[in-house]
LUMBA-686925 format. One record per residue (C-alpha): residue number from 1; residue in three letters; x, y, z. Coordinates in steps of 0.001 Angstrom, whole numbers. Layout:
<sites>
nr:NUM&rest:ALA&x:X&y:Y&z:Z .
...
</sites>
This chain:
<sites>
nr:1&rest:UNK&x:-19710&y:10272&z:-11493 .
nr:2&rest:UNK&x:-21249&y:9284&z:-8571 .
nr:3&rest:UNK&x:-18348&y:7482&z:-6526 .
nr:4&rest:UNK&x:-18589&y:5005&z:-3232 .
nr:5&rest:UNK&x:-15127&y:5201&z:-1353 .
nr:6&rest:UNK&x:-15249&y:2459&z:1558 .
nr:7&rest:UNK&x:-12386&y:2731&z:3962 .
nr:8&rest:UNK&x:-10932&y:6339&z:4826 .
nr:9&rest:UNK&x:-7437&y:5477&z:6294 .
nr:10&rest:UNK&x:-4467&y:7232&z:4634 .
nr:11&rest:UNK&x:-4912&y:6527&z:1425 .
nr:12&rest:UNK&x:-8519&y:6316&z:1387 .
nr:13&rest:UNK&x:-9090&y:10189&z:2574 .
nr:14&rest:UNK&x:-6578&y:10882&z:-478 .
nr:15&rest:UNK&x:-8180&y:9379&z:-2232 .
nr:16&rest:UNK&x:-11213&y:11218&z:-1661 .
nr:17&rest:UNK&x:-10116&y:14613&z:-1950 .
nr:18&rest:UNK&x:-8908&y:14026&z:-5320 .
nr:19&rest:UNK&x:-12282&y:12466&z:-6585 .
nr:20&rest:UNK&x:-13840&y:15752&z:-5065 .
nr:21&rest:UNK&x:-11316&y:18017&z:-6817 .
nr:22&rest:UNK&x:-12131&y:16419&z:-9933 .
nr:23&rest:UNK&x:-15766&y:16580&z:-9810 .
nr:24&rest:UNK&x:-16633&y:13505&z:-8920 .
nr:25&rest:UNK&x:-19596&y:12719&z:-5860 .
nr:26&rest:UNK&x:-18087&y:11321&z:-3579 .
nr:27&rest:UNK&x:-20071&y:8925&z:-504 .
nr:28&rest:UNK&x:-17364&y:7597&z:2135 .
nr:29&rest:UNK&x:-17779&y:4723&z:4830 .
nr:30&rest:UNK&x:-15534&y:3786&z:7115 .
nr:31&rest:UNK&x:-15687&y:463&z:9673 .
nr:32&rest:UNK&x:-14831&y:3217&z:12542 .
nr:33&rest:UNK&x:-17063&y:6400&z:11527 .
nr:34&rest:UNK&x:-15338&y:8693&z:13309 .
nr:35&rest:UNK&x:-12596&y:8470&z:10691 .
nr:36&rest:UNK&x:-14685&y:9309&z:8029 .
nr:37&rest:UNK&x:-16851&y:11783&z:9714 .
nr:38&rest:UNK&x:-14263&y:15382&z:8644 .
nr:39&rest:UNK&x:-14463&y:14674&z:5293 .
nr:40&rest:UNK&x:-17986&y:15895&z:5142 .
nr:41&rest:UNK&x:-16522&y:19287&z:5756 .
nr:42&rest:UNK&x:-14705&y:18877&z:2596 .
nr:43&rest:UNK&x:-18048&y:18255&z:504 .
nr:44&rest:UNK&x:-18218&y:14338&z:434 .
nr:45&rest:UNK&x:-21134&y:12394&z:1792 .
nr:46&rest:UNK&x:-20522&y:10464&z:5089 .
nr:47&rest:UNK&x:-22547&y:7336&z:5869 .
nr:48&rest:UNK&x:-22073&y:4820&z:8707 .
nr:49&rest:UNK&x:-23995&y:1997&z:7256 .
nr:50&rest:UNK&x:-22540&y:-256&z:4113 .
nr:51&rest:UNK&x:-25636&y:-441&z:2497 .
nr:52&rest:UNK&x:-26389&y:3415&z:2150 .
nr:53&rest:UNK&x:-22770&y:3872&z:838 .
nr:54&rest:UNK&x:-23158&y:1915&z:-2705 .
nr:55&rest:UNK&x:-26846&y:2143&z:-3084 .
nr:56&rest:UNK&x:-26709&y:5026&z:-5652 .
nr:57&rest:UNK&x:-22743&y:4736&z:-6780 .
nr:58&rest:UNK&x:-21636&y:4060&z:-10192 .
nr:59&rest:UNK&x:-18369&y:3092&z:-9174 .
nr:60&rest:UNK&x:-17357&y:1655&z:-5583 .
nr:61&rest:UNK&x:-13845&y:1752&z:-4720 .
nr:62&rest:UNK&x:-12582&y:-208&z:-1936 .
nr:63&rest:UNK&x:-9469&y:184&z:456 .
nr:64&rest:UNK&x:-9798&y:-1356&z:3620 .
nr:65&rest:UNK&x:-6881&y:-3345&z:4774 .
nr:66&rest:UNK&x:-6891&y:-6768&z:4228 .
nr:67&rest:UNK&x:-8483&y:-9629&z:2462 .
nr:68&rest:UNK&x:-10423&y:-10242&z:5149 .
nr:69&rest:UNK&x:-12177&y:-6942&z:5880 .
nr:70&rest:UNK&x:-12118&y:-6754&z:1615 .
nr:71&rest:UNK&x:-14585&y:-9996&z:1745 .
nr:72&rest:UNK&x:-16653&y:-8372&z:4708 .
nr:73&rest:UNK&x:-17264&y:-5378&z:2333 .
nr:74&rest:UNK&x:-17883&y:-7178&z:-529 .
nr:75&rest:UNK&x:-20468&y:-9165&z:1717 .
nr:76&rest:UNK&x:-22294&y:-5988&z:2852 .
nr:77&rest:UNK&x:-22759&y:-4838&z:-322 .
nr:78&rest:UNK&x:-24188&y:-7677&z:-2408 .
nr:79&rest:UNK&x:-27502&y:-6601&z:-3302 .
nr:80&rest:UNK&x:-27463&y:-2983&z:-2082 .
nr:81&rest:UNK&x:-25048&y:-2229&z:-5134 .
nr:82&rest:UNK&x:-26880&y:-940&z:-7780 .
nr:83&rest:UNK&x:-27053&y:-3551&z:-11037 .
nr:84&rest:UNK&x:-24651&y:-1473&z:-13329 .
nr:85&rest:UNK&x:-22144&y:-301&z:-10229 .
nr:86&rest:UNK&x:-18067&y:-1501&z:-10790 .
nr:87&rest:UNK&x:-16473&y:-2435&z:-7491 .
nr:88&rest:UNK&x:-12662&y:-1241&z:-7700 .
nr:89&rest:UNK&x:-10575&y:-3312&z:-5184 .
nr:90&rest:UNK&x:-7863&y:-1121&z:-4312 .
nr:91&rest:UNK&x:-6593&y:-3183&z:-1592 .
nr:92&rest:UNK&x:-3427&y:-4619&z:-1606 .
nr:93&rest:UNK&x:-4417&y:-8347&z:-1023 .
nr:94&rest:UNK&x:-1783&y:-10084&z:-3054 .
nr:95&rest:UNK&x:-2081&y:-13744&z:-4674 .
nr:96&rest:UNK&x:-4905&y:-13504&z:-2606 .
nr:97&rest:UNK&x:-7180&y:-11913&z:-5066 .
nr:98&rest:UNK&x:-8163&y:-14615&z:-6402 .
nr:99&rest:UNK&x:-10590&y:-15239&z:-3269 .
nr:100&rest:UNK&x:-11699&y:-11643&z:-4310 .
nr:101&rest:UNK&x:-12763&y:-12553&z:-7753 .
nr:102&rest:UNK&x:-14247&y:-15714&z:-7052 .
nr:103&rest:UNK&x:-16367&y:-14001&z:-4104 .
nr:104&rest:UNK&x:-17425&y:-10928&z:-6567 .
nr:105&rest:UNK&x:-18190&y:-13757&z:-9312 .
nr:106&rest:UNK&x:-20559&y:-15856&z:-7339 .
nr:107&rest:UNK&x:-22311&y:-11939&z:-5397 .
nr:108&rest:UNK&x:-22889&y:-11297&z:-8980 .
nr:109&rest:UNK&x:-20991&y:-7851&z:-8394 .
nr:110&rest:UNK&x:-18148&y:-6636&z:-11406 .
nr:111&rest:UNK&x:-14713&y:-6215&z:-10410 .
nr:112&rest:UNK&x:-11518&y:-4198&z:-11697 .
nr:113&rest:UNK&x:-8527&y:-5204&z:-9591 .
nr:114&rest:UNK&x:-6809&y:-1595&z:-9369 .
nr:115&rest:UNK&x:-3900&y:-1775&z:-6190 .
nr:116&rest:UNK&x:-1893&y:1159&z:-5936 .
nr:117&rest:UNK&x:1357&y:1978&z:-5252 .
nr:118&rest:UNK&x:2374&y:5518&z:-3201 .
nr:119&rest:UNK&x:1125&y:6491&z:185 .
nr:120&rest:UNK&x:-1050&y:9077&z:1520 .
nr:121&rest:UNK&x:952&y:12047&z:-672 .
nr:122&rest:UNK&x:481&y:10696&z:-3783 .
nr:123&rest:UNK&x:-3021&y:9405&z:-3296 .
nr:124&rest:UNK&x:-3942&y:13283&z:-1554 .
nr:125&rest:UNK&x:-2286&y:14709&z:-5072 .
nr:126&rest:UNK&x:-4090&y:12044&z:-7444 .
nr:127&rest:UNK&x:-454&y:10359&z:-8278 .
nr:128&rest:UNK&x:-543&y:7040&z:-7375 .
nr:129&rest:UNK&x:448&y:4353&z:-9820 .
nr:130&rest:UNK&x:-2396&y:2492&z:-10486 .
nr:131&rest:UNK&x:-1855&y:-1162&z:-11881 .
nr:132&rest:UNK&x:-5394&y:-2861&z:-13014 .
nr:133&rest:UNK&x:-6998&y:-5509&z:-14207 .
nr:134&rest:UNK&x:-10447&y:-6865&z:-15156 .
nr:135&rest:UNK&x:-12831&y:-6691&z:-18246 .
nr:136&rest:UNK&x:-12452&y:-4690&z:-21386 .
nr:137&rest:UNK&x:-16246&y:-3935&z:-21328 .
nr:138&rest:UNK&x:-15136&y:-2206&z:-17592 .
nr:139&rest:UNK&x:-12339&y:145&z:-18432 .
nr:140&rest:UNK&x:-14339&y:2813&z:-19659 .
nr:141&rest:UNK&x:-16918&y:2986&z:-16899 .
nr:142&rest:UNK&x:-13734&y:2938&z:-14098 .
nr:143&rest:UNK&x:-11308&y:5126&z:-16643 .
nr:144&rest:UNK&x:-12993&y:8972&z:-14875 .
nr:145&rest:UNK&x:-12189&y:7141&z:-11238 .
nr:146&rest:UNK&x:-9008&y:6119&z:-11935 .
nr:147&rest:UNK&x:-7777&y:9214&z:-13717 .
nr:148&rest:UNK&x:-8447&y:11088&z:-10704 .
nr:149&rest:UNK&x:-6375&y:9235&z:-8535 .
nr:150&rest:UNK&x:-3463&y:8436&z:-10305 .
nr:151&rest:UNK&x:-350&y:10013&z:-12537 .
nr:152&rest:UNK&x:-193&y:6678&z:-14349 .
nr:153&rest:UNK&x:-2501&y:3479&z:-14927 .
nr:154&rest:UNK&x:-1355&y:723&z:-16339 .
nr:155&rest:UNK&x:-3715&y:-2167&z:-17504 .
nr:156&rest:UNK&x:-1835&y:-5662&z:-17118 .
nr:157&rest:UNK&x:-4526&y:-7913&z:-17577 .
nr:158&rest:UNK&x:-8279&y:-8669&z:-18613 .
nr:159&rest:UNK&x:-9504&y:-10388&z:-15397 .
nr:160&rest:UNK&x:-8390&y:-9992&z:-11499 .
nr:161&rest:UNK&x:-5606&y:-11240&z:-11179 .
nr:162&rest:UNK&x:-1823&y:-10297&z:-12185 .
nr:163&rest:UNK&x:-2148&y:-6603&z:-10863 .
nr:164&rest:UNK&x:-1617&y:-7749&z:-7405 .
nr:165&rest:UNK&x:1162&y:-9709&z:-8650 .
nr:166&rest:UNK&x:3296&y:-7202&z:-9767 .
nr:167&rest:UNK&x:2115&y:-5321&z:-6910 .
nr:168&rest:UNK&x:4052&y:-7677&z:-4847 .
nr:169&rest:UNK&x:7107&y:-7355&z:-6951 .
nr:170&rest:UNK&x:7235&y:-3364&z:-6683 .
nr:171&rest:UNK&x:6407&y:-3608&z:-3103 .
nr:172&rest:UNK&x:9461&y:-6242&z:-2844 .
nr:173&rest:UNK&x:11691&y:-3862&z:-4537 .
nr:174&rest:UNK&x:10488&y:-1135&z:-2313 .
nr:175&rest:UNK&x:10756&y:-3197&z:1055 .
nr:176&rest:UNK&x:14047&y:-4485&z:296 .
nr:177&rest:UNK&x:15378&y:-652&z:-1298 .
nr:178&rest:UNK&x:14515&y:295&z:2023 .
nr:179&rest:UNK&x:16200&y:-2479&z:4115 .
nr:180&rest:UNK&x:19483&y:-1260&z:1746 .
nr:181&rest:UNK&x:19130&y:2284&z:2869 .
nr:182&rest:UNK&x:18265&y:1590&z:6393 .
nr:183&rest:UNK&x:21982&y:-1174&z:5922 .
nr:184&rest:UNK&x:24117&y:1612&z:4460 .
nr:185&rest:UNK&x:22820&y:4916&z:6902 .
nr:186&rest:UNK&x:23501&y:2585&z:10428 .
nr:187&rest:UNK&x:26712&y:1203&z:8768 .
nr:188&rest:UNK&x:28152&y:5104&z:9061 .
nr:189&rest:UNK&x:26809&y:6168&z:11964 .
nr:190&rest:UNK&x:28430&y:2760&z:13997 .
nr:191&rest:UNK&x:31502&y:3431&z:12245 .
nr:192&rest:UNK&x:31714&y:7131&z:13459 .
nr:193&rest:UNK&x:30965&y:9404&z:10284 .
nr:194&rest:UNK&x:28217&y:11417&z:9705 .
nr:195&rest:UNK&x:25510&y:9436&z:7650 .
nr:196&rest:UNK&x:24670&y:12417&z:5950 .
nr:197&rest:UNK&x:28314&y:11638&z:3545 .
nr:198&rest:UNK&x:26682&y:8739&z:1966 .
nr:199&rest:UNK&x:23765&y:10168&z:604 .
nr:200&rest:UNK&x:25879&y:12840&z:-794 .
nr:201&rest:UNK&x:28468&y:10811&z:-2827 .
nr:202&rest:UNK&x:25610&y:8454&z:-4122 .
nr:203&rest:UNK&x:23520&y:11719&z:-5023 .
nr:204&rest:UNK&x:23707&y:12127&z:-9298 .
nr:205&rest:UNK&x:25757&y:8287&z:-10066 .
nr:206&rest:UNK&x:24264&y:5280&z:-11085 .
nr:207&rest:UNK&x:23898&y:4168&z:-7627 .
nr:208&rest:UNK&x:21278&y:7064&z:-6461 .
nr:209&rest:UNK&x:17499&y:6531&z:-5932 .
nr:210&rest:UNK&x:14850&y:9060&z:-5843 .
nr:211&rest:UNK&x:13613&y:7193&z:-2313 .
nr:212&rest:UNK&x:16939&y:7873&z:-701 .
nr:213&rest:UNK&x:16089&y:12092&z:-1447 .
nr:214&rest:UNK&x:12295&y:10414&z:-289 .
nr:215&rest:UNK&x:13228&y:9327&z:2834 .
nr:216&rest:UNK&x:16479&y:10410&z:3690 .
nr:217&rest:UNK&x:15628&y:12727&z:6986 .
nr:218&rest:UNK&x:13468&y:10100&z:8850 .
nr:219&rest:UNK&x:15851&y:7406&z:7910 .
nr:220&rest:UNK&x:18629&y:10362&z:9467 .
nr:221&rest:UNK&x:15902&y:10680&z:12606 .
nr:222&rest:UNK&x:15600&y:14671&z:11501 .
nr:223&rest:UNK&x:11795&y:13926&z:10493 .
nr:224&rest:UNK&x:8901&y:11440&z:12217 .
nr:225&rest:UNK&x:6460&y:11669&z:9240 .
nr:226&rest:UNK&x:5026&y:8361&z:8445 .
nr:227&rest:UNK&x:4528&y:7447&z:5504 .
nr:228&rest:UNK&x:4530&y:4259&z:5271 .
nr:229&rest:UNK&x:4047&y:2920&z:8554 .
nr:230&rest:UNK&x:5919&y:-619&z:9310 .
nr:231&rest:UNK&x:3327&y:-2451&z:10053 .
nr:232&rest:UNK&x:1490&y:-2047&z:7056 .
nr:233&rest:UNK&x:4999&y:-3075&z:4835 .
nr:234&rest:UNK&x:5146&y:-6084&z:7186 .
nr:235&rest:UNK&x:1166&y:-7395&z:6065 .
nr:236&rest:UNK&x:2367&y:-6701&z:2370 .
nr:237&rest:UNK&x:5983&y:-8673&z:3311 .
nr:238&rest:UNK&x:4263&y:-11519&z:3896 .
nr:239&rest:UNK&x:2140&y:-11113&z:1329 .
nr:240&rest:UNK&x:5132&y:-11342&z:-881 .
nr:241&rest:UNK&x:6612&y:-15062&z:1523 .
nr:242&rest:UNK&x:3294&y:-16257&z:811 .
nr:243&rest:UNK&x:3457&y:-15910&z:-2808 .
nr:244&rest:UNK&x:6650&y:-17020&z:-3021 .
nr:245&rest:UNK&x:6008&y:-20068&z:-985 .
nr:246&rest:UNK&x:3053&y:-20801&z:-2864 .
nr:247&rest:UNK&x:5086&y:-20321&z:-6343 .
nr:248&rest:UNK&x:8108&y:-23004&z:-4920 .
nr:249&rest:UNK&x:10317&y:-19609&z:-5355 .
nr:250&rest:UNK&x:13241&y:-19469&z:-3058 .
nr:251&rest:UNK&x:12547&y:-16596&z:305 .
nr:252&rest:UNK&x:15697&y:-16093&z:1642 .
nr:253&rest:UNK&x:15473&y:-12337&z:913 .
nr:254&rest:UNK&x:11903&y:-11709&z:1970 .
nr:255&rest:UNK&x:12866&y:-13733&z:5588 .
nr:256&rest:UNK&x:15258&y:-11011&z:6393 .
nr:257&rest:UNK&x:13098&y:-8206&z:5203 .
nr:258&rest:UNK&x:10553&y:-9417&z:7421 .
nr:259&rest:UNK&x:12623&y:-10474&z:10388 .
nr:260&rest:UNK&x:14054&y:-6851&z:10027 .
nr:261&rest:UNK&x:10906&y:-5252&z:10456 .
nr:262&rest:UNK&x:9248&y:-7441&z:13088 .
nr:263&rest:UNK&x:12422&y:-6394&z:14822 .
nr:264&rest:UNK&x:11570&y:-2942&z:14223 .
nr:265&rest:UNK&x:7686&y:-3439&z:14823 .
nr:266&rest:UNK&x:9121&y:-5150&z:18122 .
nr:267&rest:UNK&x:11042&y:-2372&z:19482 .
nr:268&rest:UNK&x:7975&y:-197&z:19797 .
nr:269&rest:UNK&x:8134&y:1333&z:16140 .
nr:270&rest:UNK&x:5045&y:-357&z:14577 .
nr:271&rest:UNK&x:2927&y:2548&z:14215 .
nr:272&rest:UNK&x:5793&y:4848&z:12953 .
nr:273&rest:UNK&x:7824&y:5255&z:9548 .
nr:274&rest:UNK&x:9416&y:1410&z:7947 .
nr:275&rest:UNK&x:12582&y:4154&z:7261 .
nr:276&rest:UNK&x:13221&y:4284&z:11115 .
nr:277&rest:UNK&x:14417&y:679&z:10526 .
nr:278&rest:UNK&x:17810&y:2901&z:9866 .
nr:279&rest:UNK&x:17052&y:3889&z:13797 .
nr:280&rest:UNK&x:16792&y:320&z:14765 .
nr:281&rest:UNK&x:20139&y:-1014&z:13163 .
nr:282&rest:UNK&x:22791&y:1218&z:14185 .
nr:283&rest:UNK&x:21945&y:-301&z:17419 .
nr:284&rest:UNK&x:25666&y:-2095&z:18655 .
nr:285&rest:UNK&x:25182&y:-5597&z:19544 .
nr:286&rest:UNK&x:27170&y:-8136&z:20816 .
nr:287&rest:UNK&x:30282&y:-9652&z:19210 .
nr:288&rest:UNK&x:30202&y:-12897&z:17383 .
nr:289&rest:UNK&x:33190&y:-15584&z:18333 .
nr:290&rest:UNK&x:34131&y:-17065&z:15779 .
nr:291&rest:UNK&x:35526&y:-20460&z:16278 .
nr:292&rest:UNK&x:39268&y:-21126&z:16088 .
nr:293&rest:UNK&x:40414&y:-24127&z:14236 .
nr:294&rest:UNK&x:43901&y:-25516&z:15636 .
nr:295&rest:UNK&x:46449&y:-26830&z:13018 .
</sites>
């Protein structure tokens, strides 16, 4: 199939490379062309102008960053789409995807809601989960694109919509899994034992997680491969206060995820792996008084 790819960060290049290994033709675009500009080497076309991207694409998947630069895309390529072409938002853009659909509604432009969830690996290897949504009538036309790129697809809905939702809840479970790591590896080290101990009695019993095996030498400062880098978890954290909010459901637990990795962010760590936040909190700090109550 003839495949538009708009937005080459992490993912996105992953992406690529697997719709290439399978077969596919693959055009990329990217808002900074330099970042798009190697994968020409590896046989996709490269484009710097929206327009030229979609114009012959059966299927346009986009994965910029945001809802905003999602709208600006969808924008460019109103009428330079070709009539039949299925836009696959890929973007993690929470409740927000409603202002997706609506916008793709009234540009007259089809849309499958497919988020993701994995990082550059999986995407690179064509195993991301894919969770999707949109129109019956769609599926097959998006089914070669998003066999390609994932190990599993599962369809939750038949209109934009409630794949972004659970989106947010696995990226809640993930933020938080990793806040409970992070808790448990600077506990040790401030209490003077090697952190390395507690990954080892959890390893095998009910307690273990493949992410702690996942993560387990950045989070022990022995690796500085990112990932996931914490600024990108903190946009999809408050993704998840937002919908929360919006919902009346109680945030107590997504205000200290966040507040734990703006402190992270903070301390210079933006750009590098959300598993440093294990880095960040085996920092001592000061005592607490406590007040004394006379009898």
């Amino acid at each position: 199939m003839r495949v538009a790819v708009l937005g080459t960060g992490a993912i996105g290049t992953g992406m690529v490379h697997s719709l290439l290994r399978a077969g596919h033709a693959v055009t990329a675009w990217n808002r900074t062309p330099q970042r798009a500009r190697p994968l020409a080497d590896d046989g996709a076309v490269v484009v710097e102008d929206l327009a030229d991207a979609v114009a012959r694409a059966e299927v346009v998947v986009v994965v910029v960053f945001d809802l905003d630069a999602v709208l600006s895309v969808l924008s460019g390529i109103a009428g330079a789409a070709a009539e039949d072409a299925v836009v696959v938002c890929s973007a993690t853009v929470g409740a927000e995807i409603d202002a997706v659909a609506e916008t793709a509604t009234r540009l007259g432009l089809d849309l499958v809601e497919a988020p993701v969830l994995g990082n550059a690996g999986p995407a690179e290897r064509g195993e991301l989960s894919v969770m999707a949504a949109g129109d019956e009538a769609l599926r097959p036309r998006v089914a070669p694109v998003l066999d390609a790129l994932a190990a599993t697809v599962t369809w939750i809905g038949d209109h934009p919509g409630p794949a972004n939702r659970v989106k947010l809840a696995a990226n809640a479970w993930v933020s938080t899994l990793n806040v409970a790591m992070s808790q448990a590896v600077a506990l040790a080290t401030g209490l003077g034992v090697d952190p390395r101990h507690f990954f080892t009695v959890v390893a095998g019993t009910a307690a273990d997680s493949p992410y702690l095996a996942y993560k387990r030498a950045v989070a022990l400062g022995e690796d500085d491969t990112v990932s996931t880098p914490t600024d990108a978890i903190r946009k999809d954290v408050a993704l998840i206060g937002a919908a929360a909010r919006a919902a009346g459901l109680p945030t107590d637990v997504v205000d200290l995820v966040d507040a734990l990795y703006a402190r992270l962010s903070a301390s210079g760590d933006g750009a590098r792996d959300m598993a440093r936040l294990a880095r960040t909190l085996d920092h001592p700090v000061a005592a607490i008084r406590r007040p004394t109550t006379d009898h």
